[in-house]
VOGU-3710 file (C-alpha; in Angstrom, 3 decimals, decimal comma):
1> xxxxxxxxxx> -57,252/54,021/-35,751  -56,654/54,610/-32,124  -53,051/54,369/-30,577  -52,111/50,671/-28,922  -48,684/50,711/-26,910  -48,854/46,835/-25,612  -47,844/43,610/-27,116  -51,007/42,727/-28,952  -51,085/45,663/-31,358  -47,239/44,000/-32,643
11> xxxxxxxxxx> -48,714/40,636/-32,922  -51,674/41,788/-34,596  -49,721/44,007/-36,867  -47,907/40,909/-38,402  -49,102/39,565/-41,455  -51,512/37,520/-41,292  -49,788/34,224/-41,761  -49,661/31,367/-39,429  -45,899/30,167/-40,053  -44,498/33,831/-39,276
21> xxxxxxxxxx> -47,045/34,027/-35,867  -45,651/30,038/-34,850  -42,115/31,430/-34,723  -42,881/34,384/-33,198  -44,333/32,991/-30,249  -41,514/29,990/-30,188  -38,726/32,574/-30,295  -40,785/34,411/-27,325  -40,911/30,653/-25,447  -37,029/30,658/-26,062
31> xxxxxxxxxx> -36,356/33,630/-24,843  -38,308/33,112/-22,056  -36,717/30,082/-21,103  -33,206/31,609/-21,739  -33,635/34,449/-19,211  -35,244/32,013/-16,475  -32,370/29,733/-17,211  -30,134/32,857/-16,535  -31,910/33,855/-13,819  -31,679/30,547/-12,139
41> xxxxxxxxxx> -27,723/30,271/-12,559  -27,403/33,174/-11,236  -29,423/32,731/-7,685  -27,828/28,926/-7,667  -24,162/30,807/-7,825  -25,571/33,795/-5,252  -27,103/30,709/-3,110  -23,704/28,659/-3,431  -21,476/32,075/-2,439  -23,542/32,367/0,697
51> xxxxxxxxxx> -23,418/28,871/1,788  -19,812/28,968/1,354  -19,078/32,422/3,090  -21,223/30,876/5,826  -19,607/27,443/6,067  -15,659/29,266/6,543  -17,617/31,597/8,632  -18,712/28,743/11,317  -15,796/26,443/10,582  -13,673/29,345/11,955
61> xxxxxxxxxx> -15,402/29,328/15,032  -15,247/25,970/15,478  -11,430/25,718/14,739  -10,902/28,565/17,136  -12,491/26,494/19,837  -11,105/23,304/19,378  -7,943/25,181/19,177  -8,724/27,159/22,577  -10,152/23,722/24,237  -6,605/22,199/23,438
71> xxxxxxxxxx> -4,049/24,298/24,300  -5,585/26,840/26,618  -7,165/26,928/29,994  -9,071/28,778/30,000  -12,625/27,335/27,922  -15,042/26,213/30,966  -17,953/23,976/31,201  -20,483/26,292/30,379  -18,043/27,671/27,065  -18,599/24,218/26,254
81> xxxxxxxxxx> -22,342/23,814/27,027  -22,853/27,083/24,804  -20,754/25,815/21,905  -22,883/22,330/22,601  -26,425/24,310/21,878  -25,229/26,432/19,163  -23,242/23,965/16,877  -23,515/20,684/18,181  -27,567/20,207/18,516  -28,241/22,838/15,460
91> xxxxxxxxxx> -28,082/20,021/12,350  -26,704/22,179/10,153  -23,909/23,063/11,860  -23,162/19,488/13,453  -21,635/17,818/10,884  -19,200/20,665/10,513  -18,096/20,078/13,884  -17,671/16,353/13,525  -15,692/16,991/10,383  -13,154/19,676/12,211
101> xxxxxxxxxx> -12,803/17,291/15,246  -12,318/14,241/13,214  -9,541/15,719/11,286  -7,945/17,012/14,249  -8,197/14,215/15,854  -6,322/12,347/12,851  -2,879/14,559/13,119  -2,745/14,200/16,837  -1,305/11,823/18,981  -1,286/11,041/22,586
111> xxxxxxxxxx> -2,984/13,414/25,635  -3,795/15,932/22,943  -6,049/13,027/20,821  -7,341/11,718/24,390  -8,455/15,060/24,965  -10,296/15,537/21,949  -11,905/12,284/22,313  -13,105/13,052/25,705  -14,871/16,168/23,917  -16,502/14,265/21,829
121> xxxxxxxxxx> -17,975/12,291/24,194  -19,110/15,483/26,091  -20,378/16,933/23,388  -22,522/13,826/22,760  -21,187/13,554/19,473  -20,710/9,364/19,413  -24,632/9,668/19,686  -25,134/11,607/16,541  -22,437/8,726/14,775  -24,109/5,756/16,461
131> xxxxxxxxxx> -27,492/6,877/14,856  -26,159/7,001/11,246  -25,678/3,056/11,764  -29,392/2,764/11,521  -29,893/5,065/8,484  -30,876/2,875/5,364  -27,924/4,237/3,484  -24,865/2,286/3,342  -23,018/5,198/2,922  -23,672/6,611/5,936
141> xxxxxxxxxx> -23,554/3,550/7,847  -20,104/3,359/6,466  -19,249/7,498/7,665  -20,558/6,757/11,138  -18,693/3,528/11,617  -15,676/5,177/10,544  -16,263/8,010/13,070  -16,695/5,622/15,757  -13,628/4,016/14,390  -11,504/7,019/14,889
151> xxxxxxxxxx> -12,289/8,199/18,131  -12,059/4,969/19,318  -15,331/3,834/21,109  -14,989/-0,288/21,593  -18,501/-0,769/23,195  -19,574/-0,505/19,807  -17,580/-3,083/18,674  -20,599/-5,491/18,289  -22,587/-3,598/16,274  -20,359/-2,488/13,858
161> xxxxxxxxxx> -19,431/-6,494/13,694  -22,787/-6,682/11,978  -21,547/-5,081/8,834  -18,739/-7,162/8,056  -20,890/-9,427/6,125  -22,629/-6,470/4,659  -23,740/-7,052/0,651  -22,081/-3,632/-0,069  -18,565/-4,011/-0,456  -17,285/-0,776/0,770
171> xxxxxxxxxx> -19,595/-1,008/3,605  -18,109/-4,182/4,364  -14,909/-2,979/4,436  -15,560/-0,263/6,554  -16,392/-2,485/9,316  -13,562/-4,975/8,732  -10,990/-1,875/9,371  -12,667/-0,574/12,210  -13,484/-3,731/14,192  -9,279/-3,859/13,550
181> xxxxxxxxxx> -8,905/-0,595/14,790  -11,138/-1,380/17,623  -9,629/-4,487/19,069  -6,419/-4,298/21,307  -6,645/-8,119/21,633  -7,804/-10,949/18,956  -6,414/-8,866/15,588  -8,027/-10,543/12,752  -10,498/-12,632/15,101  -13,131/-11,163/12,286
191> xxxxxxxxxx> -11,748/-13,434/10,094  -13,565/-15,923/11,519  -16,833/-14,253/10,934  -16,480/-13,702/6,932  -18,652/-15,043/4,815  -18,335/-12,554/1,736  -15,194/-13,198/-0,579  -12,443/-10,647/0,486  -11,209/-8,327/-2,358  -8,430/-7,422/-3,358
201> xxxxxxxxxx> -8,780/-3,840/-2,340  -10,542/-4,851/1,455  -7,250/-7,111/1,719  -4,533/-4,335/1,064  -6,899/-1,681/3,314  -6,777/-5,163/6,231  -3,103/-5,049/5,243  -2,333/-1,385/5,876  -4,206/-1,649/9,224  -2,319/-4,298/10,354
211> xxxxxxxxxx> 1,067/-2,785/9,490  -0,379/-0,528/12,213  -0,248/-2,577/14,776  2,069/-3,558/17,537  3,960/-6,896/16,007  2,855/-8,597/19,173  -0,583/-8,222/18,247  0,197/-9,908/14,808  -2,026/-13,214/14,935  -0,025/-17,205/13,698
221> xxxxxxxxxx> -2,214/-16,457/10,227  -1,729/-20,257/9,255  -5,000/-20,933/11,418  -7,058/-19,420/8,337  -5,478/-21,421/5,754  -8,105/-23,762/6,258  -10,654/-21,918/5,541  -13,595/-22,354/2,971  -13,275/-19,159/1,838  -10,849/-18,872/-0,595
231> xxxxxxxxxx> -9,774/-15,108/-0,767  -9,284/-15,354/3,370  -6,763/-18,158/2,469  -5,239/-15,966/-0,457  -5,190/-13,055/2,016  -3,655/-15,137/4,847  -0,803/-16,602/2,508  -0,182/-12,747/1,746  0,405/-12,019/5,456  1,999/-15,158/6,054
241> xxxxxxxxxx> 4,367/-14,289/3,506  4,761/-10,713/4,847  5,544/-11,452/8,182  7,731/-14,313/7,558  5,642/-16,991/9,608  7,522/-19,603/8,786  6,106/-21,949/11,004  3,128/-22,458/8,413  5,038/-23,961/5,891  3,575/-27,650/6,603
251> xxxxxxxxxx> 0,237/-26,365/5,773  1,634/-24,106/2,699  2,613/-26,778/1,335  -0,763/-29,035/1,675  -2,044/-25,877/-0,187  0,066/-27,283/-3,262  -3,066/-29,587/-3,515  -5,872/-27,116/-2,966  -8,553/-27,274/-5,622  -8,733/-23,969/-6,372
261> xxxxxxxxxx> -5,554/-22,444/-8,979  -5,432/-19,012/-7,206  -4,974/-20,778/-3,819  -2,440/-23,152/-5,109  -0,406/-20,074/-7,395  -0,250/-18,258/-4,335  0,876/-21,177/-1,860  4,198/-20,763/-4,565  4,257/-17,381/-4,542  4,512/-17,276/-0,482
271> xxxxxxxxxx> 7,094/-20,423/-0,809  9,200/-18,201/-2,531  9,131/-15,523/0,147  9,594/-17,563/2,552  12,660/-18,978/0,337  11,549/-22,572/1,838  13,924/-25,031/0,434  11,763/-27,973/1,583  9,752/-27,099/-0,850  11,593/-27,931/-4,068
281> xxxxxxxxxx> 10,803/-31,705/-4,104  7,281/-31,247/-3,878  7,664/-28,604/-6,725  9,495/-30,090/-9,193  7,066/-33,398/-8,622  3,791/-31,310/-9,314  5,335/-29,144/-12,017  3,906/-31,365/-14,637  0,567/-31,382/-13,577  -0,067/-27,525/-13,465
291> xxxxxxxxxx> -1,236/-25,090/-15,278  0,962/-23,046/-17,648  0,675/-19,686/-15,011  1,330/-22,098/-11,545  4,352/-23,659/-14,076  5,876/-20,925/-14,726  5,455/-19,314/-11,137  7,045/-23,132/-9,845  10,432/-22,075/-12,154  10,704/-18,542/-10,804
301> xxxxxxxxxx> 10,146/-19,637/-7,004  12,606/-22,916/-8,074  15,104/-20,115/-8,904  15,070/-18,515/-5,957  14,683/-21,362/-3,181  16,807/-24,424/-5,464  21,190/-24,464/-6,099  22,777/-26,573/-8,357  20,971/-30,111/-7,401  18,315/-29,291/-9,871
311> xxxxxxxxxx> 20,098/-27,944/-12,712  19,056/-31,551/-14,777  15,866/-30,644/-13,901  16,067/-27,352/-15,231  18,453/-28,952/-18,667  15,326/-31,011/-19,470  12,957/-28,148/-19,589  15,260/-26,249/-21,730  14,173/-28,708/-24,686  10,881/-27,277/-24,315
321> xxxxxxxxxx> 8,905/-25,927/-27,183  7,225/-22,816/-25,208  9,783/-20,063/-25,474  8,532/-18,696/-22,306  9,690/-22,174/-20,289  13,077/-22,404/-21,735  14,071/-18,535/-20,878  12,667/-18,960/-17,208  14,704/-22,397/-17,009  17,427/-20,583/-18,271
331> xxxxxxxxxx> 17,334/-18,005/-16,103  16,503/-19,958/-13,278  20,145/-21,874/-14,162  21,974/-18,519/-13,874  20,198/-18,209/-10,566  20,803/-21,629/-8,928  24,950/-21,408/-8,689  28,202/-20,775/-9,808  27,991/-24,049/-11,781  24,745/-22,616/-13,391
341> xxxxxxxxxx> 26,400/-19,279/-14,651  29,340/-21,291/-16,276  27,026/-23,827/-18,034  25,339/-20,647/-19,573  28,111/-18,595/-20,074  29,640/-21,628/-22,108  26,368/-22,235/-24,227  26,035/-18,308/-25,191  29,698/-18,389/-26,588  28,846/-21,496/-28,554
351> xxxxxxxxxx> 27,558/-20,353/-31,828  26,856/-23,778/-33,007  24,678/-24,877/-29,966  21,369/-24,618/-31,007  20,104/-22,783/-27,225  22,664/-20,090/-28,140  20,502/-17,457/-28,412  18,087/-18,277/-26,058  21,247/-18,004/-23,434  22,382/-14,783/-24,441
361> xxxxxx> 18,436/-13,443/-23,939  18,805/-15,297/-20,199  21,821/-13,272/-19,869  20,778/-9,709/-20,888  18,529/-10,003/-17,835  21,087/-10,154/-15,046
//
């Protein structure tokens, strides 16, 4: 027989059996696949490393020349017309600059941050973020407003208005933040504008923005309490209630009647910060009538805002059958005045009264 050297003259060798030839060829396919696979981890990681390298190498030239354009004098027009054609209108290396400038622009305050803004706007950069507002992404919609946002360019105010309403909720609050960044005068005028409910998250990111402002700027946030929009009037009781407007309590307390629970548990809640006395009449008349959460919420805001007028008031609930009632009118007794802590003191060394140990529990939470 002559001599064979390739593959065939292996798989012709085999027996001649169909099983044994199957896994032959399906442990070739696996190994096969296994060295591709290999093959293709190992250009991915090559392909990664050189992106990477290349990335640090560019960001360091573009930190060195932000660094230069800040705080030396000696980068001219045309160093700045070369650095334009090379990283600003190359795509790849564009959004590299925007990040370096944006997070520059962050930590700095004053001439240095007007300075950088003006570079921005020479480089032609608020062009590149305007565009991403047309993109049919909502997360770049919600980069580029941002952008916008930071360095500060008002004219755009309208557009990014346009958003607020947006079905995307982080989109949405995107815009809300910015159009608060964006306004010197009017602070919460988008308010107004809302037609989406307001989440809990948008309102604490609204809230943080605001606790940026000048206090001047603060808006009287007891002209949104009328709104239809029930997490605006939630959100406005919040502020309200932060910035002690106390000039709102007439309409707080018309809130007492509000159809919706949240609004009306809240309108107690913001009573209580507000530590409006006036309220306690009004209180202990619709205690009755509320839910077991707004009840209980009436006895710890009663506790902070009552004295001893309405310890009967607070006696009477003591006979209640819901544990959670009695403790929080028993607390609410040690709370009111000095008469309140005797009264307690004198029923939790009474082993015979039958509250006994309900006023020592009171007690152990002073």
């Amino acid at each position: 027989m002559p001599k064979v050297t390739n593959i065939a003259l292996f798989y012709g060798a085999l027996p001649d059996d169909g099983l044994v030839k199957f896994n032959f060829a399906l442990s070739a396919l696996f190994l096969t696949v296994t060295v591709l696979l290999f093959l293709f981890i190992l250009l991915s990681r090559l392909r990664d490393g050189i992106r990477y390298a290349r990335r640090n190498r560019v960001e360091s030239v573009i930190q060195h020349f932000l660094s230069s354009y800040l705080f030396e004098e000696n980068v001219s027009e045309m160093d700045i017309k070369s650095f334009c054609r090379q990283y600003v209108l190359k795509a790849r290396n564009r959004h590299i600059v925007l990040e370096n400038l944006l997070l520059l622009h962050k930590s700095l305050i004053g001439e240095s941050a007007e300075k950088l803004r003006h570079l921005y706007l020479q480089l032609g950069l608020h062009n590149y973020s305007k565009q991403k507002l047309y993109s049919g992404s909502w997360d770049l919609i919600a980069k580029g407003i941002g952008e916008l946002a930071e360095m500060e360019m008002r004219e755009y105010s309208s557009l990014i208005r346009t958003f607020v309403n947006h079905p995307h909720p982080v989109l949405r609050s995107e815009a809300q933040v910015a159009l608060l960044k964006l306004k010197k005068d009017g602070l919460f005028a988008l308010l107004d504008d809302l037609e989406e409910p307001l989440m809990d998250w948008q309102q604490l990111q609204l809230a943080r923005a605001a606790s940026k402002a000048q206090l001047l700027a603060i808006p009287d946030f007891k002209q949104w309490l009328s709104n239809r929009e029930e997490s605006i009037v939630v959100f406005s009781l919040r502020m309200i209630a932060y910035y002690g407007q106390h000039n709102a309590l007439p309409q707080i307390l018309q809130l007492l009647q509000h159809s919706s629970e949240k609004v009306r548990e809240e309108a107690v809640i913001t009573l209580r910060h507000l530590e409006a006395f006036e309220a306690i009449p009004i209180l202990t008349s619709l205690y009755e009538h509320e839910t077991i959460e707004i009840r209980l919420k009436i006895l710890k805001t009663l506790a902070v805002i009552g004295g001893s007028e309405i310890i009967p008031f607070y006696e009477l609930l003591l006979k209640e059958n819901d544990k959670r009632f009695q403790l929080a009118a028993a607390q609410a007794i040690y709370m009111s005045s000095h008469e309140g802590k005797e009264k307690l003191r004198a029923i939790k060394n009474d082993p015979e009264h039958i509250l006994q140990a309900l006023a020592a529990s009171a007690l152990s939470f002073r």
